[in-house]
C-alpha positions in Angstrom: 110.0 124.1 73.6 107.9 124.7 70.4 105.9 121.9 68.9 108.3 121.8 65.8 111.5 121.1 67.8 109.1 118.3 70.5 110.9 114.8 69.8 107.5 112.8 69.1 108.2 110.8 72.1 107.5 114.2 73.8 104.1 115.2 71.8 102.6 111.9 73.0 103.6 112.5 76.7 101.6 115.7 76.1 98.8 114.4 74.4 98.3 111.0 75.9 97.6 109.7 79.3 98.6 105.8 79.9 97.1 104.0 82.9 96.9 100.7 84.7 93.0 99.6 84.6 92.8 99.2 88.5 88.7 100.1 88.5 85.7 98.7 86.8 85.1 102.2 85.1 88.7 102.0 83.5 88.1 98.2 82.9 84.8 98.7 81.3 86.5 101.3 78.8 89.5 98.8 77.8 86.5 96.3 77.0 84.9 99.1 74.7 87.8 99.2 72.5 87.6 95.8 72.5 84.1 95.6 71.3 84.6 98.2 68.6 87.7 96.9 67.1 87.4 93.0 67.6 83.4 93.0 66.8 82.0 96.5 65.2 85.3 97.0 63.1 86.6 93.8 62.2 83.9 91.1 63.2 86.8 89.0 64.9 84.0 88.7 67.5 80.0 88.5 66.8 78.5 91.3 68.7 75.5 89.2 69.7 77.8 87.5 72.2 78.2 90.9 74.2 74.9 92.5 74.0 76.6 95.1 76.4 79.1 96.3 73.8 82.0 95.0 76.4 84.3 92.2 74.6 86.0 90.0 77.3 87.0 86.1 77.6 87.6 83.4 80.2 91.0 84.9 80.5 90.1 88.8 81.7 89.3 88.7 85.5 92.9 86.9 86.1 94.8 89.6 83.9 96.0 93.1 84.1 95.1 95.9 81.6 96.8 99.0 80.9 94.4 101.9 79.2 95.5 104.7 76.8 93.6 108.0 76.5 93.4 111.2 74.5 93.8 114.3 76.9 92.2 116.7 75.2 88.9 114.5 74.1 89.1 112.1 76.8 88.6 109.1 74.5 90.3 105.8 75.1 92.7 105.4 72.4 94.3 101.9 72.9 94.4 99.1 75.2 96.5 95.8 76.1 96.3 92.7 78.9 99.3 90.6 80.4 97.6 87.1 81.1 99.5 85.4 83.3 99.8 81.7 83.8 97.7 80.8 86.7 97.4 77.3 88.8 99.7 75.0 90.5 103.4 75.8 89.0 101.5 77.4 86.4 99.9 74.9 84.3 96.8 76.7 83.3 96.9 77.2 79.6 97.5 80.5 77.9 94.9 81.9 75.6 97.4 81.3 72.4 98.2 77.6 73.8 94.5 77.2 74.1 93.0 78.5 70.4 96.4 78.3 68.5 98.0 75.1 69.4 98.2 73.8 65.8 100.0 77.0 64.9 102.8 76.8 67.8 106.2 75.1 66.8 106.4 72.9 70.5 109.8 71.8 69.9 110.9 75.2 69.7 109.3 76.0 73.0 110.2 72.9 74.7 113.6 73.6 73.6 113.5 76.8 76.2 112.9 75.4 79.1 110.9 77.6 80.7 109.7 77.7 84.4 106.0 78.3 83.7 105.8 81.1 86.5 107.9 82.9 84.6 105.5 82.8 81.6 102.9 85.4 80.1 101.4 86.6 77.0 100.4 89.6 75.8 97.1 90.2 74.2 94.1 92.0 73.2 96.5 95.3 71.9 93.8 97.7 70.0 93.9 100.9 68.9 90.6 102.3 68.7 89.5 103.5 65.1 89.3 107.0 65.5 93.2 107.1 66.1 93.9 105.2 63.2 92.1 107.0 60.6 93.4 107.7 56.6 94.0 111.0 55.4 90.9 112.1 54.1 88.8 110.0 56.7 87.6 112.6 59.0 84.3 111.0 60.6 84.7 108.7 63.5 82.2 106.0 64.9 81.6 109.4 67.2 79.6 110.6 64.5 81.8 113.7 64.2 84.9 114.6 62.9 87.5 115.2 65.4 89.6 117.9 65.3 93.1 116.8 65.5 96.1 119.0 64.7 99.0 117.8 62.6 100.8 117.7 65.3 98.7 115.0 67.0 97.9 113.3 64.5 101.9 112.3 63.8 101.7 110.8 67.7 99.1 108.2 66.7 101.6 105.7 65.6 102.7 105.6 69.1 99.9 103.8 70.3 100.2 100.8 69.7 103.9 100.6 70.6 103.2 102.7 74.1 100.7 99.9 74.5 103.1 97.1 74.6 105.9 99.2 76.0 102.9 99.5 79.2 102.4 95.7 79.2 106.0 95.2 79.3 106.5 97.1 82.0 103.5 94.9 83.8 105.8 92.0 83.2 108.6 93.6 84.8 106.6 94.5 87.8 105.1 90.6 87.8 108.7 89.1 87.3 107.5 87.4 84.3 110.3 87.7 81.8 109.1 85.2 79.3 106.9 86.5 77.0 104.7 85.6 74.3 101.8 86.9 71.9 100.0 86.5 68.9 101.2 89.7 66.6 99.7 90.6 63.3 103.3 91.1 61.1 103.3 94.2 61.4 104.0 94.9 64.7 106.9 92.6 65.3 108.6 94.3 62.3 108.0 97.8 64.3 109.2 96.7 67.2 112.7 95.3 65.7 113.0 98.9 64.4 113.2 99.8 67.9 115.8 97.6 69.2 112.8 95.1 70.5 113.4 91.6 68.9 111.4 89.0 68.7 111.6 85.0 67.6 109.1 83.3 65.8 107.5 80.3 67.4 105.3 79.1 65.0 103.6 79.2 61.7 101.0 82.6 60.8 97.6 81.8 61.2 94.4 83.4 60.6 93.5 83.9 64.2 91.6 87.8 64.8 93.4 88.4 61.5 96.3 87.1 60.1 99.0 86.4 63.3 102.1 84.5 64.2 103.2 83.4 67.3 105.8 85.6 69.2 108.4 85.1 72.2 111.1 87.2 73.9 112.6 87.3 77.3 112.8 90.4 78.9 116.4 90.8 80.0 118.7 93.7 80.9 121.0 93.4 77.9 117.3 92.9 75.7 116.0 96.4 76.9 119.4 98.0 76.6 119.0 97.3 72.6 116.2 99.5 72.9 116.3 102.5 70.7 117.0 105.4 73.0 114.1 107.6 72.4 111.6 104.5 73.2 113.6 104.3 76.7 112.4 107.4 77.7 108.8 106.2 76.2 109.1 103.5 78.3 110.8 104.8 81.9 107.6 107.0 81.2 104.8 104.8 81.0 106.4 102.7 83.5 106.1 105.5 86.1 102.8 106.1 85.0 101.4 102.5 85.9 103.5 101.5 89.0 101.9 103.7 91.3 98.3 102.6 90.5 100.0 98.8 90.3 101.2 98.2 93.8 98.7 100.2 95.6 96.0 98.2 94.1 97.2 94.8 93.9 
């Protein structure tokens, strides 16, 4: 099949890996992004808090993280982390219940009912810089400009969807349907594109930019809505992770 007639779904199968952060190398690459995006990029973070250029929180050595890379350049492209709820039935906060109570609208949430072990949220999605670049923008934080075709380039905007399609899948494999995360506005309104609907549970904040709080249950019927070409997207990086998942849990 010639690159014209690859669906894009395709083009970032060939052009992107996506794997389940099961090492400390892998690990330490997901923080990197971190690093460059929350602190170097957008100053969410200071950098003096993580003289090793590796951003991570209380929350990291109980979650999973999922790892996207360019093929060709071997760079990490984008990362994500489920964080499970953790303790006795659960009751250990979530980071969003934790910095972004005030935002949260509790009677909403009460109002589901939820058995805590059931609960997660998804968090810390980057996309490094140098996959995110304007026309016209051709040096990276690389110091050189990276050669990209056309064709590549137009997979980019994949990213950051493949990256919560992989922490969806993570959920799946945990049995934790309930699912919630602080989203800037844009990606919520992607997602419904795709078939992926989301509720509001709370007010926008300015929380590492300006977010809202999120929830959706992963059900049958919920990923049956799902627009057919992000199926495949999705079958795909699930195959991709569960290997790697249940032989190093």
């Amino acid at each position: 099949m010639s690159e014209k007639n690859q669906t894009l779904v395709e083009s970032f199968k060939k052009y992107f890996t996506v794997d389940f952060a099961h090492t400390p190398l892998i690990k330490s690459k997901v923080y990197a992004i971190r690093y460059h995006v929350y602190c170097d990029e957008f100053h969410y973070e200071s950098p003096d808090r993580f003289p090793d250029k590796q951003e991570y929180d209380e929350f990291d050595d109980l979650s999973l993280h999922c790892l996207i890379t360019h093929k060709m350049t071997g760079l990490p492209a984008g990362c994500v982390r489920l964080v499970p709820t953790t303790g006795n039935k659960g009751e250990a906060l979530l980071p969003f219940e934790k910095y972004c109570s005030e935002s949260l609208d509790h009677e909403f949430i009460k109002s589901l009912n939820l058995d805590r072990e059931t609960i997660c949220e998804i968090s810390r999605l980057a996309v490094d810089s140098t996959f995110r670049r304007r026309s016209g923008e051709a040096l990276t934080r690389f110091g050189d400009a990276m050669n990209f075709s056309d064709h590549e380039k137009r997979t980019f905007s994949l990213i950051a969807v493949s990256c919560f399609l992989a922490a969806t899948a993570l959920t799946d494999m945990t049995g934790r349907s309930n699912i919630f995360a602080m989203m800037e506005p844009f990606l919520p309104r992607l997602l419904k594109r795709s078939g992926i609907i989301f509720q509001q549970a709370g007010k926008t904040i300015d929380y590492h930019g300006i977010r809202a709080p999120y929830y959706i249950k992963k059900t049958q019927s919920a990923m049956n809505k799902m627009d057919p070409e992000l199926k495949i997207l999705y079958q795909w990086i699930y195959e991709q992770i569960e290997e790697t998942y249940w032989t190093s849990i």
